[in-house]
Every structure is written in C-alpha cells, then in structure tokens.
C-alpha positions in Angstrom: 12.6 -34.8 0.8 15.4 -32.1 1.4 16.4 -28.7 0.3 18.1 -29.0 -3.2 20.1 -26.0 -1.9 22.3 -28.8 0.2 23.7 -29.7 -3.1 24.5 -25.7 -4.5 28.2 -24.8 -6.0 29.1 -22.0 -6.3 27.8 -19.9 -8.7 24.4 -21.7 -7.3 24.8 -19.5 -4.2 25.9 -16.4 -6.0 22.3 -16.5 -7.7 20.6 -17.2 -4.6 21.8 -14.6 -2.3 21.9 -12.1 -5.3 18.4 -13.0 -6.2 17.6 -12.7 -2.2 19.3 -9.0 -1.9 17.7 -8.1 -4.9 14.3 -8.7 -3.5 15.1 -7.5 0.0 17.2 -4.5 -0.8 14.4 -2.0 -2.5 12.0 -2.9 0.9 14.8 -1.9 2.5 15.8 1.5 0.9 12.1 2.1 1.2 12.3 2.1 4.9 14.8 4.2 5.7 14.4 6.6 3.2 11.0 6.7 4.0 10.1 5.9 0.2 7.0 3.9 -2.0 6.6 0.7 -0.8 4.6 0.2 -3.7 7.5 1.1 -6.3 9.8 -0.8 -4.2 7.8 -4.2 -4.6 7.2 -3.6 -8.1 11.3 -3.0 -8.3 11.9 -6.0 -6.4 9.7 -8.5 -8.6 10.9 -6.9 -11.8 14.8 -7.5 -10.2 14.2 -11.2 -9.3 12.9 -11.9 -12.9 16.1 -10.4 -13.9 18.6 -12.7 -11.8 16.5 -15.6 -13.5 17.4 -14.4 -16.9 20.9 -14.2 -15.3 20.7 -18.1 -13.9 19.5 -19.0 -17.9 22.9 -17.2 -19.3 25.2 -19.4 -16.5 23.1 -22.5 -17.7 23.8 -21.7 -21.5 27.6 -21.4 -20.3 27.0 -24.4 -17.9 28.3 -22.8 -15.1 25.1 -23.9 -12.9 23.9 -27.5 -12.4 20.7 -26.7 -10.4 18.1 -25.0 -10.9 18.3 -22.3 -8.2 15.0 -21.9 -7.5 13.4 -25.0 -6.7 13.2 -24.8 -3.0 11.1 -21.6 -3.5 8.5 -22.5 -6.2 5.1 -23.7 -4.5 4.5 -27.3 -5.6 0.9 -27.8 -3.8 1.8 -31.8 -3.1 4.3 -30.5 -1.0 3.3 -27.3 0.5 1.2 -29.2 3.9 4.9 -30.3 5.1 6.3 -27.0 7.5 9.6 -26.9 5.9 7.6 -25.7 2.7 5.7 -23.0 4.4 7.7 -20.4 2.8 6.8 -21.1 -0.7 3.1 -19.5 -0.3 5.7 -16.4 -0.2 8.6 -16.9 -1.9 6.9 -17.9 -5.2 5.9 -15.0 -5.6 8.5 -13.1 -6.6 9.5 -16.0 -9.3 7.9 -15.7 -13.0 8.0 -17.7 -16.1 8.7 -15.4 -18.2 9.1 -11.6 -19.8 4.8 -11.4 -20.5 4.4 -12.8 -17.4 6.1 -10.6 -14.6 5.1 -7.3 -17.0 1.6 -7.7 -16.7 2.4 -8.2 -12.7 4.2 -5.0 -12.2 1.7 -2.8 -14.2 -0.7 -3.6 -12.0 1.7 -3.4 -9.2 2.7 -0.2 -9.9 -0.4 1.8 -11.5 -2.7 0.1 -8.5 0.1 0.1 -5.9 1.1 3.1 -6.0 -2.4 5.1 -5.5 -3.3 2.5 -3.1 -0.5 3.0 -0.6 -1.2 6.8 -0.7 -4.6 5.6 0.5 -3.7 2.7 3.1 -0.3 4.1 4.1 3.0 2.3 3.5 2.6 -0.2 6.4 -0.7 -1.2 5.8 0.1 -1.4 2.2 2.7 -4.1 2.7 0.0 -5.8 4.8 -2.3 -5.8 2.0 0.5 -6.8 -0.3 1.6 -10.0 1.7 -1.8 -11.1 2.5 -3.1 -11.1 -1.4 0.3 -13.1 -2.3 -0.6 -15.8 0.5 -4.4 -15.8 -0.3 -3.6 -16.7 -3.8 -0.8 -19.3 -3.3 -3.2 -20.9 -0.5 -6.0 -20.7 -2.4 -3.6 -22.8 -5.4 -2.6 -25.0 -2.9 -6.1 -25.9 -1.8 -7.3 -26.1 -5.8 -4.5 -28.3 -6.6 -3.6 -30.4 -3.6 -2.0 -33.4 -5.3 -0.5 -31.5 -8.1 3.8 -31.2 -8.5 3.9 -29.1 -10.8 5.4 -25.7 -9.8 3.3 -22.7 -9.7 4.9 -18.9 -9.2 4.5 -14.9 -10.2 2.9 -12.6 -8.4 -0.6 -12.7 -9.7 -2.3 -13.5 -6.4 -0.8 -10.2 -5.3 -1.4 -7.9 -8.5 -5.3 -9.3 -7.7 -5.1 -8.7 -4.1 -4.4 -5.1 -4.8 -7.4 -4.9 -7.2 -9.8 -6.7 -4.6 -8.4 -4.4 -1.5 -9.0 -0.9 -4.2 -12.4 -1.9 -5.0 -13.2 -2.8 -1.3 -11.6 0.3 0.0 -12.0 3.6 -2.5 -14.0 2.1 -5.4 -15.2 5.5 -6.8 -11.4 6.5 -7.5 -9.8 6.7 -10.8 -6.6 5.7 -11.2 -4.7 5.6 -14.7 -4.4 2.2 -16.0 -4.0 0.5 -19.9 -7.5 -0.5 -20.6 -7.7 0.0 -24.8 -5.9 3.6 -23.9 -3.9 4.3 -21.5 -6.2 7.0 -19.3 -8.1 7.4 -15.9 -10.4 4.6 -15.1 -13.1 4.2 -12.2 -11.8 1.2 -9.5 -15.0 -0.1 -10.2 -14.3 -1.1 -13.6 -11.1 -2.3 -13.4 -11.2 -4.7 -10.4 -14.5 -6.3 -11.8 -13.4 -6.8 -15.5 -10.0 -8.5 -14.3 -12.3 -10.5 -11.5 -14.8 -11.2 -14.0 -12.5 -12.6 -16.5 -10.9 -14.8 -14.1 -13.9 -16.4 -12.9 -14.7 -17.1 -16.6 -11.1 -18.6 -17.4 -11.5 -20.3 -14.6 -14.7 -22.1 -15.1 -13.4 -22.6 -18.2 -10.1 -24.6 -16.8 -12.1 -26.6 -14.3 -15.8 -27.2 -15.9 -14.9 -27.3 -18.9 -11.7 -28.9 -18.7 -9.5 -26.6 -21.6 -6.0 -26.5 -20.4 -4.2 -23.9 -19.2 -0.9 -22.8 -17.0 -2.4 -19.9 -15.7 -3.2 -20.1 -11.8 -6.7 -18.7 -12.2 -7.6 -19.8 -8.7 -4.5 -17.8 -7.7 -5.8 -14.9 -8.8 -9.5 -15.5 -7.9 -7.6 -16.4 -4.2 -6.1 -13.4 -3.6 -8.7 -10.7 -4.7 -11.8 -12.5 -2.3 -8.8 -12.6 0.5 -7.9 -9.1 0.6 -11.2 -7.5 -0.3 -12.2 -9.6 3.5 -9.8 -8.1 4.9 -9.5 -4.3 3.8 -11.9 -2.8 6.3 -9.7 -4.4 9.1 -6.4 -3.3 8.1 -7.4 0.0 6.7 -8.9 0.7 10.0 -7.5 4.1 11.3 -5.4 4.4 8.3 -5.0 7.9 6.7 -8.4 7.8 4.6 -11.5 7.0 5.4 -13.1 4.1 3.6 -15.1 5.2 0.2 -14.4 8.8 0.7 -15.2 10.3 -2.7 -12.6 12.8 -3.6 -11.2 11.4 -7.2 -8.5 9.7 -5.6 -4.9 10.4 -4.8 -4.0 10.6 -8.6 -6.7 13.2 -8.9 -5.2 16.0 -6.5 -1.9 17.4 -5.4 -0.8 16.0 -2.1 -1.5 19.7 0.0 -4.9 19.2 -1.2 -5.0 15.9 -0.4 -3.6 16.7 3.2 -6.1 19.6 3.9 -9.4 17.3 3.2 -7.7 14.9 5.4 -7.1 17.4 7.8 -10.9 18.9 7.4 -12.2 15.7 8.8 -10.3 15.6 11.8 -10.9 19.4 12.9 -13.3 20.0 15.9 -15.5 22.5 15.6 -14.1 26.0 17.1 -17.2 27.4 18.0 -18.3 24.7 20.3 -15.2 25.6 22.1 -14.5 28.3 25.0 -11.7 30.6 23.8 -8.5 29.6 25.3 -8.1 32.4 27.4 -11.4 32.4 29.0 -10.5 28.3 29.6 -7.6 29.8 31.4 -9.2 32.2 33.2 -7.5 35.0 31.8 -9.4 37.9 29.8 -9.5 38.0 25.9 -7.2 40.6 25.1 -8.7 43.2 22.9 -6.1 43.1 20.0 -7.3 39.5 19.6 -11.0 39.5 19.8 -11.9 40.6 16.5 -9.6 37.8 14.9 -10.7 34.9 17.1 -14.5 36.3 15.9 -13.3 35.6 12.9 -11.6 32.5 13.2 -14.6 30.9 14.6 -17.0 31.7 12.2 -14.9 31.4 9.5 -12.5 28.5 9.9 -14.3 25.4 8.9 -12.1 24.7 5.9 -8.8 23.8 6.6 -7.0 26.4 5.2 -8.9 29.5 6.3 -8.2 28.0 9.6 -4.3 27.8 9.3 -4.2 31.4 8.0 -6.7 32.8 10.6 -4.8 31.0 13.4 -1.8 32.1 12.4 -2.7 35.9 12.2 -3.9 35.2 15.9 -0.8 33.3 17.2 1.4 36.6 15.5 -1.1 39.0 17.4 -0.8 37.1 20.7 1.7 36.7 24.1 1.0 33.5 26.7 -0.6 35.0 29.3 1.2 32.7 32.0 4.6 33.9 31.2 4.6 36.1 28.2 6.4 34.4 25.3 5.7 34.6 21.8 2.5 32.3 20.6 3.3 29.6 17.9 1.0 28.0 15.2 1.4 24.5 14.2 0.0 22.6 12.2 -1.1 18.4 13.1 -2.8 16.1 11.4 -6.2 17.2 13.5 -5.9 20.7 12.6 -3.7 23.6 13.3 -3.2 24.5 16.5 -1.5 27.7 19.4 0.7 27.3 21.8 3.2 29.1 23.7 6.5 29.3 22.1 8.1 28.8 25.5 6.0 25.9 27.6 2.9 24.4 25.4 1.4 23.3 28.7 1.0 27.2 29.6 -1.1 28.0 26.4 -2.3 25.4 23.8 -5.7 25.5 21.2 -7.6 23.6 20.7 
C-alpha cells in the first residue's frame, strides 16, 4: 500500500506543508530564541488542530478530495511495515476534536512548563518524544490487527505526568483539579494513572466500548517514568529535591539553591595566595576570615567575594581582581590573565 499523498492537488499540499510548518516553526523559534520548549509544543499541537479545522472548511467548499492526513494517523495493522514508522510520531500532533486536543495542551502546558524548568529544554524534548512513542507503541502492541486510526497527544500529556512523579514528586504545580490551585505531583500523576487503569480494564475485561486509547496513555506514563532517572541525569536539578518546585520560587532563588549544592567548601581550601605562594595581604585577611566562615549560603558568598575581589590586585602582575559568578559558585580571578589568579 502507498502514500495517499501521491494523489494530493493542490490545496492538499497547501494543508500539508502549512500543517508541517505550523508544527515545526514554534520548535524552531524556541531554539534560537532560546525560549519554552514546553509552550512551544503545546503551541504546535494547539496549531495543527487548527489547520484541521482549516482542511474541514476546504472540504465543506470541496476544494480538497483527500483527507490530508492519512499518511500520518497510526493505524496499528499497518504500523510493523518501515514506511509507517513515522506514525508512532506524527499522530501525535493530530486530534479528533476541540475536547480532545484541550485537555492535551492543559496538561501540556501546566505540567510542561514546570517540568522543563526542572529537566532543562533538551531533556524536556527528550522526555516529550519518548512519552509520545511509548504511548503510540504501546497502542500498536494492544491493537495489532486493528485499522482504525488512532491520534492526539495523550501518550505524551501522560508521559509528562509519569516523568514529574518519577522525578520531583513532592512539587506543586497549579493544575484544574475541582479549583484551579497548587496541587502535590503526587496527586495528580496517580489520579490520572489511576483512572486510566480503571477505564482501561473497563475497555478490555469488561468489554464497554470506547475510542479513547487508554493503553496510549497507560503506554506513555510507565515509559517515561523508566526512563527519567536516565535522562535527567546531570540535568540542572537533582532528582526529588524538596524545594516546592519551580512554580514555588522566583528563578534567583531557584538559581542560588542550585548554586548552594554545587559550592565546595571554602574552608577546606588553602587561600589562593598562600596556593601561590605569595603572602596574604593584610587588607584582605579580615574579609577572607570572613568569607570562610561565613559563606556557605550562596549569596553571602557572592557578596563576601565580591568585597574581596574590590579589595584585591593579582599578585603576578597587578591587575584589578574580578568576581564571577558560575554555576558552581562564584568565583576571583585576575581581571587581566585568569590563569595568574583564580578561586576556588
């Protein structure tokens, strides 16, 4: 069986690639600007739901003949042929309707977002792609003789709930549960897991009908919560840090806890002129006391370290002394040559 695409007009096309550059163009404006990819997916879905509405008005007007989309819908009976590979993606930024892809991007967005401040943008998208696959896969494996199309982005939406709860399960994120207010991870992930595994006994055991992809959802929660600890490995926050989540502070605050657990400790340390062999100069010595008794919290450090940089000359070649701050801590160096004075 071929691509359906082989027999497009025109307006068939126009659909297509506008449907494609809708998807493609928030990931990336995201990347150069340097911007959520969280918000950008959640644009992206919401915008390909909209070029379907568009595809429904050319059909009303019969301008179209095909429906555009059915190279890209995951129909399990077909899915073990290569050429079909890309429908465990592509379906996923399809939906069947208004209800449908506005429960998606809720949980896109309110999860998302807080999530990639934890994970980082790259490891978000990792996260992202990997629930969306779990799901359809785990659809495809459910439903292996099956032609009828399944799409939305549910296996994602999930896999952002089952990578949260594995990750940073004490955080509260706002989400609509009853009212609209802060919620513990916890909570949320295990309700929506919860009720799928009911709905979907219920579809199966039971046998009541349904055309929700249950399994999807089940598919790509278990998938990503596997994988979490991997990806998030080295990523910005350590896993289960208890802090309220990144909803729960401003990002400086969020930024000097990170850099708090990164900071050696100064008093293990010899002084950086002593390291050098140099003498401490006596301007100095009282603030470097001070510094190292004092400058376990990130920003007692910053402003102790900057006093000494502003009290101090390199004593290889006599420039000013800098602070700057890193991810590790703030740190001095010469103004002129780092290599000639840097601390820690």
């Amino acid at each position: 069986m071929g691509y359906l695409m082989s027999h497009f007009g025109p307006f068939e096309w126009i659909i297509l690639l506008t449907w494609f550059a809708v998807i493609i163009g928030p990931l990336i404006y995201a990347k150069i600007n340097e911007t959520s990819y969280a918000l950008s997916l959640t644009v992206s879905v919401l915008f390909g739901y909209l070029i379907q509405v568009l595809w429904s008005l050319f059909a009303q007007w019969e301008l179209v003949q095909y429906w555009v989309w059915a190279d890209f819908v995951l129909i399990p009976s077909r899915t073990s042929s290569p050429m079909w590979f890309h429908t465990l993606f592509s379906a996923g930024f399809l939906h069947a309707d208004a209800l449908h892809v506005l429960g998606n991007t809720v949980i896109l967005a309110l999860v998302g977002i807080p999530l990639e401040q934890r994970l980082g943008g790259k490891r978000y998208l990792q996260i992202y792609f990997i629930g969306l696959f779990g799901g359809s896969f785990a659809w495809y494996i459910f439903n292996l003789d099956s032609n009828s199309p399944s799409l939305g982005a549910s296996g994602a939406a999930f896999g952002l709930l089952g990578a949260y709860l594995a990750g940073w399960p004490r955080d509260e994120i706002p989400f609509p549960l009853i009212l609209i207010r802060k919620w513990p991870v916890t909570l949320i992930a295990l309700l929506y897991f919860a009720l799928e595994i009911i709905r979907a006994y219920d579809a199966m055991a039971l046998g009541k009908g349904t055309n929700i992809a249950h399994m999807a959802h089940i598919g790509g929660f278990i998938a990503t919560y596997l994988v979490l600890p991997i990806v998030a490995k080295g990523g910005p926050f350590a896993l289960g840090i208890d802090d309220g989540g990144p909803t729960g502070q401003s990002s400086l605050s969020l930024r000097m806890k990170q850099m708090k657990s990164s900071m050696v400790n100064l008093a293990e340390l010899p002084d950086p002129w002593s390291a050098g062999g140099f003498d401490v100069p006596k301007n100095v010595r009282e603030t470097l006391q001070k510094l190292r008794d004092s400058g376990d919290e990130a920003e007692t450090r910053i402003a102790w370290m900057e006093h000494l940089a502003n009290q101090s000359e390199c004593p290889v070649c006599g420039e000013q002394i800098g602070m700057v701050e890193r991810n590790d801590g703030p740190t001095i160096q010469c103004g002129t040559e780092p290599n000639h004075f840097h601390w820690p």
